[in-house]
C-alpha positions as a Python dict, from the first residue, in 0.01 Angstrom:
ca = {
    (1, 'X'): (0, 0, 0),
    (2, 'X'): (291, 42, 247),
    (3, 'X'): (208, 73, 604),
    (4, 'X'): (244, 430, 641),
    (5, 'X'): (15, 455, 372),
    (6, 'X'): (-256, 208, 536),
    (7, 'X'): (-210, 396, 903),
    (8, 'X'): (-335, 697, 683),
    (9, 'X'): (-600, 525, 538),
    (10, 'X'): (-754, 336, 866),
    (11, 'X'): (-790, 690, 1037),
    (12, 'X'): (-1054, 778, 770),
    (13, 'X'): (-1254, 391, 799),
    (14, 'X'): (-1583, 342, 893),
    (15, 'X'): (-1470, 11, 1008),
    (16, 'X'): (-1123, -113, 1194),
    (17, 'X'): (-857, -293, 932),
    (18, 'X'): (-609, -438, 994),
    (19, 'X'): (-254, -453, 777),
    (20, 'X'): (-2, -776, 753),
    (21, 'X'): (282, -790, 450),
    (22, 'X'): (94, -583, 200),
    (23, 'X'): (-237, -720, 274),
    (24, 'X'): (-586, -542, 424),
    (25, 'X'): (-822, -714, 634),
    (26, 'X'): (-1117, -620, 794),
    (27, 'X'): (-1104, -628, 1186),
    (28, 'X'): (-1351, -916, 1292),
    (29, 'X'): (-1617, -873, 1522),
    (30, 'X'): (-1630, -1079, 1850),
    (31, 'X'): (-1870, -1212, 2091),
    (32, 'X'): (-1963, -1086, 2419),
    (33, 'X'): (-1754, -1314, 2621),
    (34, 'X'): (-1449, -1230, 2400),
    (35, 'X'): (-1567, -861, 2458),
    (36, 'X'): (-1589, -904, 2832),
    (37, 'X'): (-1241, -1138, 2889),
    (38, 'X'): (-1081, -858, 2672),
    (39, 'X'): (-1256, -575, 2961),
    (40, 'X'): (-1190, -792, 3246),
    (41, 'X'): (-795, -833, 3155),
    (42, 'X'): (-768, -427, 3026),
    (43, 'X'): (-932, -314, 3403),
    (44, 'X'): (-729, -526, 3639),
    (45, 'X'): (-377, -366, 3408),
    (46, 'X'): (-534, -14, 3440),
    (47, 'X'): (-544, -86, 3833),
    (48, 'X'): (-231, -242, 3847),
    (49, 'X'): (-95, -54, 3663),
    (50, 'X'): (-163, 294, 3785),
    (51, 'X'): (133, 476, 3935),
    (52, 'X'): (352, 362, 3720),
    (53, 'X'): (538, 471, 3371),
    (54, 'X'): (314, 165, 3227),
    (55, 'X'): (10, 260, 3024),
    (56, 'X'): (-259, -5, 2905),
    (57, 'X'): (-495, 29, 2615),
    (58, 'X'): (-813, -212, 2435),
    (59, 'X'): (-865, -243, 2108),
    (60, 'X'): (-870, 101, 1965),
    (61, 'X'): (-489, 139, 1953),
    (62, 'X'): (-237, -6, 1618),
    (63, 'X'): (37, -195, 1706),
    (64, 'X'): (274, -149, 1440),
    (65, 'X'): (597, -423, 1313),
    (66, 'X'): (774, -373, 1030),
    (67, 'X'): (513, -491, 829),
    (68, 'X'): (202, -533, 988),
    (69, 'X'): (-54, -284, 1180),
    (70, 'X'): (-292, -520, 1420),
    (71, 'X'): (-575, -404, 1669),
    (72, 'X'): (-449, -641, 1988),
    (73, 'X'): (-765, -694, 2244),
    (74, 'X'): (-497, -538, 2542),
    (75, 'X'): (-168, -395, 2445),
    (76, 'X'): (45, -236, 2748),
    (77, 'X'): (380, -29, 2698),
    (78, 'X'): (630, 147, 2918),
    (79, 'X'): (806, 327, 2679),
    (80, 'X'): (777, 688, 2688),
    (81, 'X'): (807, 704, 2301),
    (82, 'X'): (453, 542, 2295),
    (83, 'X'): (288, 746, 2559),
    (84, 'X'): (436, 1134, 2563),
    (85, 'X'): (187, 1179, 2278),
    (86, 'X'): (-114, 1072, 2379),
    (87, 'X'): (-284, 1165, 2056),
    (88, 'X'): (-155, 945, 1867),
    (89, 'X'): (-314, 647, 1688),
    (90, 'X'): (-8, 354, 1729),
    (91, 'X'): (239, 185, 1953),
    (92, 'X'): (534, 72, 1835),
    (93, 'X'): (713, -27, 2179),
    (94, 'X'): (499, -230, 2358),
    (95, 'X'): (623, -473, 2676),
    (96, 'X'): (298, -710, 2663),
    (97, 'X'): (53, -748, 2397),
    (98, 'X'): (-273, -969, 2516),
    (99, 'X'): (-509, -1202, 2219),
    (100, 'X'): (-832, -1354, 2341),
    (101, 'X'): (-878, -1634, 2145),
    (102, 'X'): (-1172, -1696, 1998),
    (103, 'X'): (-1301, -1964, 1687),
    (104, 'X'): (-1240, -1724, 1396),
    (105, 'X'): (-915, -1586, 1512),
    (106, 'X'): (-723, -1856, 1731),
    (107, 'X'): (-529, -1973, 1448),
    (108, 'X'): (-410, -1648, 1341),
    (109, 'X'): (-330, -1548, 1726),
    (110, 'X'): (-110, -1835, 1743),
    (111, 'X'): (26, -1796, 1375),
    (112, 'X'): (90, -1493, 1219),
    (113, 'X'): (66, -1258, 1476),
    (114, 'X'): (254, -1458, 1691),
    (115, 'X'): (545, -1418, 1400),
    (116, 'X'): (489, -1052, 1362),
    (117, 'X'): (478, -994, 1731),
    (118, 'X'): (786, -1134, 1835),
    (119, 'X'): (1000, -938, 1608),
    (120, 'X'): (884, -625, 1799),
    (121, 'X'): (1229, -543, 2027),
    (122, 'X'): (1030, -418, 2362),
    (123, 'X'): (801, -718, 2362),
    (124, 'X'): (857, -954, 2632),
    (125, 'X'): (556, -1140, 2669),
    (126, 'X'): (225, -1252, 2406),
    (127, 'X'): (-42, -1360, 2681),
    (128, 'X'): (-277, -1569, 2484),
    (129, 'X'): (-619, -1627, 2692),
    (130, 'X'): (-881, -1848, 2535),
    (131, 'X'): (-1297, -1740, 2543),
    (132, 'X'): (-1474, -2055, 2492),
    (133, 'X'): (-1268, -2290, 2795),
    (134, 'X'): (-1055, -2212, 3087),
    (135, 'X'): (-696, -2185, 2903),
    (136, 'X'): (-407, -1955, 2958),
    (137, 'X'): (-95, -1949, 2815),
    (138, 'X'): (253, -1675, 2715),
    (139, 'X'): (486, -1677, 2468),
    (140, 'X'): (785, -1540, 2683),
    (141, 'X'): (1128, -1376, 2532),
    (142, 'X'): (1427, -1531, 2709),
    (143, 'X'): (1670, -1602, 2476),
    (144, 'X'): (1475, -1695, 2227),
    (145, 'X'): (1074, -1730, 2264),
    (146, 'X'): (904, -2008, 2441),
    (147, 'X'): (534, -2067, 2546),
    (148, 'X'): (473, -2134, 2920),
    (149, 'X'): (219, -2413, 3039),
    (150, 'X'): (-105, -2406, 2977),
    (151, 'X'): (-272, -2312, 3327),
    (152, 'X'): (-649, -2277, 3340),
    (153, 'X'): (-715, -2246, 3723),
    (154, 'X'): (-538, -1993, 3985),
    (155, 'X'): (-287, -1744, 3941),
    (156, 'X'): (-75, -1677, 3622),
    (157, 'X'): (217, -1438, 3595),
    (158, 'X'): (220, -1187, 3394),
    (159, 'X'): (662, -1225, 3424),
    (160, 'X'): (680, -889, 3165),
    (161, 'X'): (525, -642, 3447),
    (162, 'X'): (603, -883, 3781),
    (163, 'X'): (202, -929, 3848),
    (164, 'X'): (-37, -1149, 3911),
    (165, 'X'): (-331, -1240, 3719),
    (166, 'X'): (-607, -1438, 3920),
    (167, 'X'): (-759, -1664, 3648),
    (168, 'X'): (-1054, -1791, 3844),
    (169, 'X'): (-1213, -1445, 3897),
    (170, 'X'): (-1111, -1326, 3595),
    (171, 'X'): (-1265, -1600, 3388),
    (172, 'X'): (-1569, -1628, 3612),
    (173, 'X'): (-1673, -1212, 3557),
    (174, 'X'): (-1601, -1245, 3145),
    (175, 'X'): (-1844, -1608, 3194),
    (176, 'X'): (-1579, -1811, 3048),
    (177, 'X'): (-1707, -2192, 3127),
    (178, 'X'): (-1507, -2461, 3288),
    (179, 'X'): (-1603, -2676, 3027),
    (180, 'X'): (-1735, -2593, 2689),
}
């Protein structure tokens, strides 16, 4: 199946898919902190974000590579060619794309989508927050990409849209512990 083929396809699903090199896989499920992390993160962007060409989105929304379709928890783009049709099901030019991590799908947040992502031209920053501990960390295009520290207390920029993301309240609402 080629990708157009398999955007065709997951508009008919029951369930969410997702599409990587050829391959289908169903979307996996998460838990309620994952859930409320991903919430938290997508209603501070819709607030910051409001007034401005930038346009957020959860979970519902295909970001497409060359080869690979994936269901990001937050994906935010600036690029008109993703938002003058809003009826559309994908984004193609997206400035930040955000993973919660969680046990089933850390390693392929920091694997292969972390390979697929960065080949995306627009994309300037892969925020990677973590459910189960305090743990926050980008992958950052300069010129080439590089991962920030690790910060799990305070404020952490989002450098891609010149905000500021307060960890500590954002962690406490989603019930993320300080020690797991």
């Amino acid at each position: 199946m080629t990708l157009s083929e398999f955007i065709a396809w997951e508009e008919f699903q029951e369930f969410k898919h997702e599409f990587s090199d050829g391959t289908i896989s169903l979307f996996p499920g998460g838990t309620k902190r994952h859930a409320a992390l991903a919430g938290e993160i997508y209603a501070f962007l819709l607030a910051e974000l409001r007034n401005t060409p930038c346009r957020a989105f959860i979970m519902d929304v295909l970001t497409t590579t060359e080869n690979s379709a994936r269901y990001p928890d937050v994906v935010v783009t600036c690029d008109e060619r993703d938002t003058s049709d809003m009826s559309g099901r994908t984004l193609e030019h997206p400035k930040l794309l955000v993973e919660v991590l969680s046990e089933s799908t850390a390693h392929v947040d920091r694997g292969q989508k972390l390979r697929e992502y960065t080949t995306i031209d627009t994309l300037e920053e892969y925020l990677l927050i973590d459910s189960r501990r305090r743990w926050t960390a980008a992958y950052r295009r300069a010129s080439g990409w590089a991962m920030s520290s690790p910060v799990s207390e305070g404020s952490f920029e989002l450098a891609s849209l010149g905000i500021i993301l307060d960890l500590d309240t954002l962690f406490e609402r989603a019930g993320v512990p300080v020690r797991e």
